[in-house]
Structure formats: structure tokens, C-alpha cells
N, C-alpha and C positions, 0 to 999 in steps of 0.2 A: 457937191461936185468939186471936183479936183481946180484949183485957180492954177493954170501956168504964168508964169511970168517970162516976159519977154526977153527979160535980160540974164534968171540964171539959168533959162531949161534950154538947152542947146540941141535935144533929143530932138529926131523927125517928129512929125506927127503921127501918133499910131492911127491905125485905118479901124474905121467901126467896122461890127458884124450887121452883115447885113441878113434879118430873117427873113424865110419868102414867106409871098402874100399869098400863098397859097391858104384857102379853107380847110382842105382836106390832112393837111399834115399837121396835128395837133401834139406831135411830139415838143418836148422840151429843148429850148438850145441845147446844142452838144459843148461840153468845155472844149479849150485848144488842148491838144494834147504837149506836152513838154518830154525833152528827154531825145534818148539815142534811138530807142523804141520809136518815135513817131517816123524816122526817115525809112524808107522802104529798103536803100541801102545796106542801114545798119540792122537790119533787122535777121533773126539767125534763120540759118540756112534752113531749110526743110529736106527730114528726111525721105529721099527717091526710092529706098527700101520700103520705107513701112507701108503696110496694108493701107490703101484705098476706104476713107469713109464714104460707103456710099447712104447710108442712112440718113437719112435727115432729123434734125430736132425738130421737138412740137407733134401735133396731131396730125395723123394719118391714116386711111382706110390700110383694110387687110390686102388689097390688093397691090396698093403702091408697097406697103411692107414685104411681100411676097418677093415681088418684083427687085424688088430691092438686095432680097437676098440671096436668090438665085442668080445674081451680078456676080455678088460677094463672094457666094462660090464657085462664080467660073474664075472670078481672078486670082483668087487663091491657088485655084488646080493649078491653072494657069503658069503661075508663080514657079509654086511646087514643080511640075513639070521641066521649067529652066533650070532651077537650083538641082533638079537631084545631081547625085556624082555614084559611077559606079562604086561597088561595094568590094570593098579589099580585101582580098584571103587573109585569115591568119598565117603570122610569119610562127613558126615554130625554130627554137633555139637550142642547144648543146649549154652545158654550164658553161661554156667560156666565151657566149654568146653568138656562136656562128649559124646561118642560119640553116636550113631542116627541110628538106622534100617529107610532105606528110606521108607522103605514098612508099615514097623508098624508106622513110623510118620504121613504118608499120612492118616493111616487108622484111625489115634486119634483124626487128625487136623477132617477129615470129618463126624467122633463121635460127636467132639463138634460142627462142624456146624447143623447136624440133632438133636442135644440137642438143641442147641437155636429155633430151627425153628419147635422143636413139641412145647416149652415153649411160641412162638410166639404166635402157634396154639391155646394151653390150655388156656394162657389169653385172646386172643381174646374171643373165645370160654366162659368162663369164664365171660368175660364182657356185655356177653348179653343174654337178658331175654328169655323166653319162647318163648312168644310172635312172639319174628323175627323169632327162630326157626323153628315155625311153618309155617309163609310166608314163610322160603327160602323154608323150605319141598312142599310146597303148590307149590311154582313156577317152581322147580323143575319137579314136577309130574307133572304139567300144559304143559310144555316144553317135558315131554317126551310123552306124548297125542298126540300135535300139530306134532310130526313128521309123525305121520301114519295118519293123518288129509288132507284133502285137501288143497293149496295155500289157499286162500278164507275164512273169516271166515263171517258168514252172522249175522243177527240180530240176528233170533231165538239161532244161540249159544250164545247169547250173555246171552239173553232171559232165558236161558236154564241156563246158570252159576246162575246167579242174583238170578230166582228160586230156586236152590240148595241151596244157601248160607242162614246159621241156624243165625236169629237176637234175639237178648233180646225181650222179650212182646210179641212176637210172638205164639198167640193161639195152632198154629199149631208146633212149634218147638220141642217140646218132643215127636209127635207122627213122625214128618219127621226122630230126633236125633234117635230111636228106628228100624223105618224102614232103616235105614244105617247100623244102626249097625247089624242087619239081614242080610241085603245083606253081608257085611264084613263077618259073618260068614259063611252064605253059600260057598262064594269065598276059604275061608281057609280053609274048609271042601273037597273042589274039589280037594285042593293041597295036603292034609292029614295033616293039622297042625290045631292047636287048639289056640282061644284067650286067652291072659293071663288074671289069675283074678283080678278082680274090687273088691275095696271094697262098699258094698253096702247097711252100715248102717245107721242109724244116721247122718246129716248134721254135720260136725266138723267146730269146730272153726274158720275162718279166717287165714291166714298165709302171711305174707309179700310178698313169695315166688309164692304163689298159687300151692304149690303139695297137691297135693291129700294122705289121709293116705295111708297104701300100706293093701291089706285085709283080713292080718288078724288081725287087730286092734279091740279091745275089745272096741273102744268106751270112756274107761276115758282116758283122758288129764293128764297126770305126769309130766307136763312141772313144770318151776317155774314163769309165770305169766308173762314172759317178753314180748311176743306175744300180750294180751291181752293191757299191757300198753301200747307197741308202737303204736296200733291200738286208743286207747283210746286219746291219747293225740293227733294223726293224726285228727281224727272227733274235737277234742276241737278247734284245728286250723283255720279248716275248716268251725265248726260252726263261730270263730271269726272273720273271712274273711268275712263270710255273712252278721252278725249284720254290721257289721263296712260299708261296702257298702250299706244293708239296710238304718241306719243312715244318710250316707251321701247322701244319693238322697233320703232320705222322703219330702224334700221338693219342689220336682219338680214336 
């Protein structure tokens, strides 16, 4: 044992551990604990976010575990339920990062796509003559005949078309072209509408196009002569195309 002496130890007297007389507590003395850790103080803070253990260590029936867990996950939902935060639209942006109605972007992207594709339409459109126009009209109408038609198409319709169709020279083509146009009127007479007017004067000029003046045209020409020269220099062509093949095979 430790000898103090009187004269150099100047320290208080330290205090014994006193163990209890208890029978039942048959644990081993506890050391003192030393350090920043034993003051309650300094002790670090405890996270007030983290999940709740409600679990205990050691041995447990399945009912206390049960119970245990069914806590666990009401305070979770719990939890979860305060934290959520509503959920944020996508911001949509332009390259220079301005931001974008998703609705009104959609509705401009598919603006310019029916822009491009009536511009499709109009040059097509645009790129061809009369002429087709008329076949597609023709086959169209053809097509919608043949649905109330029989399977079967026999000679005589064949017969029957060929007849109908109005050729150049043909003696009879101004008297067939009039009897049409009769019936046409009768038909839009049945419906209550009326043909639009023809002009009906004077044969006009020639035109690249082939339109017809509209009726109420007086008949003079005001243009500036441009029609007449493209015309004129087409026929010189054409004569020259002649001669020059004439020449070349007059001696065969």
C-alpha cells in the first residue's frame, strides 16, 4: 500500500469506492471513467433526424419483435409523410437557356411541321400542269363510280368509256362537248346550284398556261407582247427542227 507522508503530499485525500452490500449484484466494480467523454456536457450531440431504434438488444419473443416493428414502420411513414416536398415540373430551355412552355413548344414544333408540309403540298401542287389535274380528277371520279359497279367490268363499259371520250377532228365533238354540258346543267339544277360563267367571246390569244380569260373580259389584249413572242420564237424552233430533218433525209 501506498505510505503518504505528511509533509510532502499536500494532495486532498481521495475518497474510496464504496461497493454495495447488495447479494444480488454480483457484477465486477466499474472503472472511473477519465476523459471529455465522461461529462454529459461534452458529450456529442445526438442526431433528432435519425430513425428511432426501437429494437432492443438481446433475446426476444416474436411477438415483442413484431411489435417492435410495426412502431418502426409507422414512424418511418410517419417521417416520410412530413419530409415529402411537392414534385417539380421539368423546366424546358432554348440553346440560350431561356426557359420553354412544354405545351406551347409542342404546339410551334408541330406549327412548323404543318408549315412545311402545306409548302410541300403547294409546290407539288404548283409543279404540275393542268393537264394531270385533270387525269387525277378523272380517276378519282372513275374510282368512285366503280365502287357502286359490279366486280366485273365487261367490253361494252369499256365500249361505252372510249365512246364518251371528246378527241380533236372529231365531227361530232362540239355537238357530244354541248350535249354534256346540258346534262351537267340539268344535274345542278336538280341540286339547286347554278354553272359558273364562261366567257363566250371571241377566240383569245394563245397562252403558255392555257387559262381561259375569266367572262367578263372585253376582248382587247393589254398585255405587253410577251405571250405572243414566246409563242413566236417556240413555232420558229420548231419550224427549224422541220427544215433541218427535212434537209437531212431529202436524199433518201
Amino acid at each position: 500500500q501506498r505510505v503518504d507522508s505528511d509533509d510532502d503530499d499536500l494532495s486532498p485525500p481521495r475518497k474510496q469506492r464504496v461497493d454495495s452490500d447488495d447479494d444480488d449484484d454480483l457484477s465486477p466494480p466499474r472503472k472511473q471513467q477519465h476523459g471529455r467523454a465522461a461529462n454529459a456536457e461534452d458529450a456529442p450531440p445526438k442526431d433528432e433526424d435519425a430513425a428511432p431504434q426501437l429494437h432492443r438488444a438481446g433475446l426476444h419473443t416474436s411477438a415483442q419483435f413484431k411489435e417492435a416493428e410495426s412502431k418502426l414502420r409507422e414512424t418511418r411513414t410517419a417521417r416520410a409523410a412530413t419530409e415529402e416536398r411537392p414534385t417539380e415540373e421539368t423546366v424546358y430551355r432554348d440553346r440560350k437557356g431561356r426557359k420553354l412552355d412544354m405545351l406551347n413548344e409542342m404546339m410551334r414544333i408541330e406549327a412548323e411541321r404543318e408549315g412545311k408540309r402545306k409548302e410541300a403540298r403547294a409546290e407539288h401542287e404548283w409543279g404540275r400542269g393542268t393537264k394531270q389535274k385533270a387525269d387525277e380528277a378523272d380517276a378519282r371520279r372513275e374510282l368512285a363510280e366503280m365502287r357502286d359497279q359490279p366486280f366485273a367490268r365487261t367490253a361494252e363499259d369499256l365500249d361505252a368509256d372510249q365512246k364518251a371520250a371528246l378527241r380533236e377532228g372529231d365531227p361530232m365533238a362540239a355537238y357530244f362537248a354541248q350535249k354534256r354540258r346540258d346534262d351537267e346543267d340539268q344535274q345542278l339544277e336538280a341540286q339547286g346550284k347554278t354553272r359558273k360563267p364562261v366567257y363566250k367571246g371571241p377566240r383569245p390569244a394563245p397562252n403558255r398556261f392555257g387559262i381561259a380569260p375569266g367572262y367578263r373580259w372585253d376582248g382587247v389584249d393589254r398585255g405587253n407582247g410577251w405571250e405572243a413572242k414566246l409563242h413566236l420564237q417556240r413555232s420558229n424552233v420548231a419550224s427549224l427542227k422541220n427544215d433541218r430533218y427535212a434537209w437531212s433525209s431529202a436524199d433518201m
